[in-house]
LUMSE-476166 format. One record per residue (C-alpha): x, y, z; residue in one letter. Coordinates in steps of 0.02 Angstrom, whole numbers, padded with zeros to 5 digits, always signed. Layout:
<pts>
XYZA;...
</pts>
This chain:
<pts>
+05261+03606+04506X;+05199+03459+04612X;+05028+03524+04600X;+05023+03484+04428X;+05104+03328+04434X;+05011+03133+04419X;+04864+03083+04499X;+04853+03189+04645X;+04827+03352+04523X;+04646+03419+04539X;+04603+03523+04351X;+04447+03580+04298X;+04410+03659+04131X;+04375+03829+04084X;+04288+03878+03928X;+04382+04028+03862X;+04339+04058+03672X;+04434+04226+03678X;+04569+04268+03803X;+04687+04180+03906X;+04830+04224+04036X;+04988+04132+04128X;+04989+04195+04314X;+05152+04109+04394X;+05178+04154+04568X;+05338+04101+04640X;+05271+04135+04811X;+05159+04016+04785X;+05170+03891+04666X;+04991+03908+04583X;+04940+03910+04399X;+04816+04023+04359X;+04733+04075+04210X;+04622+04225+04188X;+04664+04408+04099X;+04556+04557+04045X;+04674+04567+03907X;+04641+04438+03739X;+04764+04333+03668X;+04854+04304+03498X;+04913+04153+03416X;+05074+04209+03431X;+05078+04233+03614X;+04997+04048+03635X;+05151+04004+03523X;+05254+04040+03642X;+05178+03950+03790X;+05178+03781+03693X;+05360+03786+03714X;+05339+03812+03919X;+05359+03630+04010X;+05182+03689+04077X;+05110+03673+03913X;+05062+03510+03923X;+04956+03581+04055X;+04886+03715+03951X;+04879+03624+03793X;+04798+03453+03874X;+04669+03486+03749X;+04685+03568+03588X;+04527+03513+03525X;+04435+03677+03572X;+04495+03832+03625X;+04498+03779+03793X;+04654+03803+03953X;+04666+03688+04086X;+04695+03775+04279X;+04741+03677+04419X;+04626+03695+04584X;+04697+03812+04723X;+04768+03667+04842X;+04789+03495+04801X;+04683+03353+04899X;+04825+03241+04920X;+04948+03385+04961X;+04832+03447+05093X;+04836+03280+05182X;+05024+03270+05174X;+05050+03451+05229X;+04940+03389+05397X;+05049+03245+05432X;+05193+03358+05433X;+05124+03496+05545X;+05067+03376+05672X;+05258+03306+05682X;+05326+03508+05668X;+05199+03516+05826X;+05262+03374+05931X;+05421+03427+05892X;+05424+03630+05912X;+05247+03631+06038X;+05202+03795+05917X;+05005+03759+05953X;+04980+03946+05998X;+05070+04032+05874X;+04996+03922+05732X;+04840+03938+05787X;+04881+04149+05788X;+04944+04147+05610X;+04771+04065+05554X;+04666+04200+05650X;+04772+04335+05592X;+04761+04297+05412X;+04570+04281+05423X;+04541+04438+05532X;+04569+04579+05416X;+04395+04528+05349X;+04287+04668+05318X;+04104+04605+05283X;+04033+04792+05189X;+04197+04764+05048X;+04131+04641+04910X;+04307+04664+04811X;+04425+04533+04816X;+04554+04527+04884X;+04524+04718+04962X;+04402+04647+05087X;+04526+04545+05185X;+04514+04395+05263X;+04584+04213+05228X;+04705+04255+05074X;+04868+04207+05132X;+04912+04393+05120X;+05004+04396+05307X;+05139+04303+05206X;+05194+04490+05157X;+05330+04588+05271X;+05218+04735+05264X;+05059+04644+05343X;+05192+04549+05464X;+05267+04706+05531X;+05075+04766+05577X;+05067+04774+05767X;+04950+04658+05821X;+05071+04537+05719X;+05214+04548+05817X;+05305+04370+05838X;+05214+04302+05663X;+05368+04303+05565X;+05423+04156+05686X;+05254+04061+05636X;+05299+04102+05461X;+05493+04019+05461X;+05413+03862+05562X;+05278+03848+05420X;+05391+03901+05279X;+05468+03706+05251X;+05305+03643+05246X;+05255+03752+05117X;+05419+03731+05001X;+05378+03547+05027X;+05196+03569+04963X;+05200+03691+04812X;+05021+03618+04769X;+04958+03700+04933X;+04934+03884+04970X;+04982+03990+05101X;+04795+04042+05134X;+04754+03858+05125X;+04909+03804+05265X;+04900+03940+05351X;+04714+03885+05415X;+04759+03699+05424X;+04886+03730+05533X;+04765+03829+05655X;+04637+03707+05662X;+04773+03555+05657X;+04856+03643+05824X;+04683+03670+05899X;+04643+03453+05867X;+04807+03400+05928X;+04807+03513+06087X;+04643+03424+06119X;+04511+03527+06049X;+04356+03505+05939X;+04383+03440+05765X;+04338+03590+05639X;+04239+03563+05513X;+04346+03645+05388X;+04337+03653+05204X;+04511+03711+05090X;+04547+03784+04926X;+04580+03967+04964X;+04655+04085+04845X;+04829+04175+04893X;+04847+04365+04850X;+04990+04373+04754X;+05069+04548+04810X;+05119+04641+04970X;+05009+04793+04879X;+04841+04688+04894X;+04885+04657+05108X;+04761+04763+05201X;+04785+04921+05314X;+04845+04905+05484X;+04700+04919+05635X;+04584+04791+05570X;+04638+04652+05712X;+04559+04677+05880X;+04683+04757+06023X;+04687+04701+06206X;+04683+04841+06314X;+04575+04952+06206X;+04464+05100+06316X;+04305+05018+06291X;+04337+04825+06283X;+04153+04773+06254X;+04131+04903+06121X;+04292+04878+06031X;+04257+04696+06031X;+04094+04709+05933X;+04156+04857+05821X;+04281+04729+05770X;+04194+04567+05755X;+04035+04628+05709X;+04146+04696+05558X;+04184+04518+05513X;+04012+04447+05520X;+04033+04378+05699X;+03898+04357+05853X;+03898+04386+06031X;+03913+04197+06054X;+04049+04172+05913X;+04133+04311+05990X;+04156+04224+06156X;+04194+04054+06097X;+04342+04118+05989X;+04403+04209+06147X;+04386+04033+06211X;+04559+04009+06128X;+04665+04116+06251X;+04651+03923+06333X;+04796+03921+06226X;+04986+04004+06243X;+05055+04154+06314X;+05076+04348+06307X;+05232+04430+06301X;+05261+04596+06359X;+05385+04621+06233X;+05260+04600+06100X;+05120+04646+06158X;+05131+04764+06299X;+05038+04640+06412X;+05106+04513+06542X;+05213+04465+06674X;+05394+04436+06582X;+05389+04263+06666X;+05271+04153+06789X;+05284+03978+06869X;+05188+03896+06729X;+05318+03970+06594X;+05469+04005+06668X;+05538+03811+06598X;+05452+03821+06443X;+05391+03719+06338X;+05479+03797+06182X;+05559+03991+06227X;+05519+04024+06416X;+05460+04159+06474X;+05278+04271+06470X;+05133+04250+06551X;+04978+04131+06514X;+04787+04142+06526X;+04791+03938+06590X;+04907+03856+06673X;+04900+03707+06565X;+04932+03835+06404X;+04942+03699+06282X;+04804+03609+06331X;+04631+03644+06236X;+04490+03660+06373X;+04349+03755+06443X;+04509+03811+06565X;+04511+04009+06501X;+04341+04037+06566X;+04350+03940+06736X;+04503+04030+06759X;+04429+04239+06713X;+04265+04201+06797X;+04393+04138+06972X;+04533+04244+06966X;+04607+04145+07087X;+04802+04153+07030X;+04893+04305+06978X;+05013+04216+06894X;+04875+04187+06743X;+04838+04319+06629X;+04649+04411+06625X;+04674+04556+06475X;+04536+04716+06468X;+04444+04597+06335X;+04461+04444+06430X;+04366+04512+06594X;+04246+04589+06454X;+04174+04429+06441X;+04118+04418+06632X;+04055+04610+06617X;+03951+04618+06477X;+03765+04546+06504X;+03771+04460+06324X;+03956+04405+06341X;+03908+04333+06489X;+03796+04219+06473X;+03892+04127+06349X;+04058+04144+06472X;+03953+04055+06606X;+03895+03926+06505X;+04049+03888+06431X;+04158+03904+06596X;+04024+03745+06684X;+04003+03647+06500X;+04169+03607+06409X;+04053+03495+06274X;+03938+03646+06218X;+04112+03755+06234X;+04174+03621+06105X;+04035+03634+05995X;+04014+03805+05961X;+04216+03848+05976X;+04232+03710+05812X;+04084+03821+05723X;+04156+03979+05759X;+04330+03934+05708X;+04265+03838+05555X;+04168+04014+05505X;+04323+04143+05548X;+04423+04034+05429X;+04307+04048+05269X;+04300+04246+05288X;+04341+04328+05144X;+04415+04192+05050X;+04383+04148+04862X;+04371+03978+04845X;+04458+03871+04675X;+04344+03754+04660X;+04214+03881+04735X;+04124+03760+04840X;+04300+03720+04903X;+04395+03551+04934X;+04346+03431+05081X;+04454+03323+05138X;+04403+03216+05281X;+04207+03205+05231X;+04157+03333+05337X;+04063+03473+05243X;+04083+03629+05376X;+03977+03769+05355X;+03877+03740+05198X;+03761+03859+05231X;+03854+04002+05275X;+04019+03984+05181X;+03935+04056+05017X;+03874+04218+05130X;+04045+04230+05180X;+04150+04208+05032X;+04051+04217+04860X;+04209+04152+04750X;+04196+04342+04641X;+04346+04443+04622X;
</pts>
């Protein structure tokens, strides 16, 4: 339990004059405590003899428990360093930056109930959420982030999941996110939501299916089209996904597994690229998917596509909002205004519309 251990561990006190619970997750690490079910002194008998009681126990003073914060602060930082070297090592940019969106974009806006609304919960850590469709390939983001996270039991998966997104999207040359940590992780493949809640590519209606989807989140016309912004980013697979050539000139040599087709031809390079590219269409060697030309179609869509295809800066700016915004959806915070750890405080305003810290 390095998330309990020295300096490093964040605790905060909870005033419990009646009931008290031991939640250990193995899949994650975390120490919880919270029950609808009350306690007897024989049952708290039996903790003191657990080498977390000194934990529990720190002080016996009052009838009080201690709980360690979702993620540690220290942890956090180490857990960056290493997925920047698992980067430069594995160029993974695109499917980390996948895993973060995927977790996040089950979030459904009209369900108040934790975790049943989706969202940022570290629940695509399950095999039953992994084998959804839209997820095909994950798994491999999973066994790339998996050492990381038996390195850093103080960190969970919601929590790495999303700093390894926005830590692929920096060190491809992107924005910095303003991004904010200490996400709960569900804690069972039964609390993973139903399949169909990601967005398709080729659906019959691309403009319509788009805002069914993110308008379900919370999203705008203009977050909408930054986050597509990303497709700057990595490759399709027809193998996968149904979509793309099996190989072009910009892939056929790699980096990483060859093979698929890209929207760029610099596909892990983060850049206004995506949108010079659609609004050209100069090379059919690049990829342009049914919700990618959308973008170009749509009066509203386009006005941001334009603007973002002639002004990489304002692309920039509103891609690091957006991203900063998907990643808070649905997630309950521990400590509910959530950790910060480079003195950046993203989204204050809307976090707590997006995430109210209630089960």
């Amino acid at each position: 339990m390095a998330s309990l251990r020295g300096s490093a561990a964040t605790v905060r006190l909870l005033h419990s004059a009646s009931r008290v619970r031991l939640s250990l997750s193995s899949a994650s690490s975390s120490l919880s405590i919270s029950s609808s079910s009350s306690y007897s002194p024989s049952s708290l008998k039996c903790l003191q003899f657990s080498p977390l009681a000194p934990y529990i126990f720190k002080d016996q003073r009052s009838s009080m428990s201690t709980v360690a914060a979702a993620s540690d602060p220290a942890q956090l930082k180490s857990a960056r360093e290493d997925i920047k070297e698992l980067l430069k090592s594995n160029s993974c940019h695109p499917i980390l930056v996948r895993l973060g969106w995927h977790d996040a974009g089950t979030y459904n806006k009209n369900i108040e109930e934790w975790p049943r609304r989706g969202g940022a919960n570290g629940s695509l850590r399950f095999d039953i959420e992994l084998k959804h469709a839209a997820n095909a390939g994950l798994v491999n983001a999973l066994k790339l982030i998996q050492p990381i996270k038996d390195k850093y039991s103080g960190v969970t998966y919601a929590d790495l999941f999303q700093l390894a997104s926005a830590t692929a999207i920096e060190e491809a040359g992107g924005p910095k996110i303003p991004m904010k940590y200490g996400r709960v992780d569900v804690s069972a493949p039964e609390e993973c939501p139903e399949e169909g809640r990601l967005p398709a590519a080729g659906p019959p209606k691309p403009v319509d299916h788009l805002r069914e989807v993110f308008y379900r989140m919370g999203l705008n016309d203009k977050e909408i089209v930054a986050l597509s912004g990303a497709h700057t980013l990595g490759r399709s697979r027809p193998e996968r996904s149904g979509w793309g050539k099996p190989e072009t000139k910009y892939t056929k040599n790699g980096p990483g597994a060859p093979g698929g087709q890209s929207w760029t031809a610099e596909w892990l390079k983060f850049d206004n690229s995506y949108f010079k590219d659609i609004k050209q269409r100069k090379d059919d060697d690049l990829l342009v998917l049914p919700t990618d030309a959308a973008l170009f179609e749509d009066p509203s869509f386009k006005v941001y596509a334009e603007k973002y295809a002639e002004d990489q800066e304002a692309f920039f700016k509103d891609y690091a909002e957006a991203h900063a915004k998907l990643s808070n959806l649905g997630a309950k915070f521990d400590p509910q205004e959530g950790i910060v750890l480079d003195g950046v405080a993203g989204e204050k305003s809307m976090a707590a519309k997006y995430s109210s810290g209630k089960d």
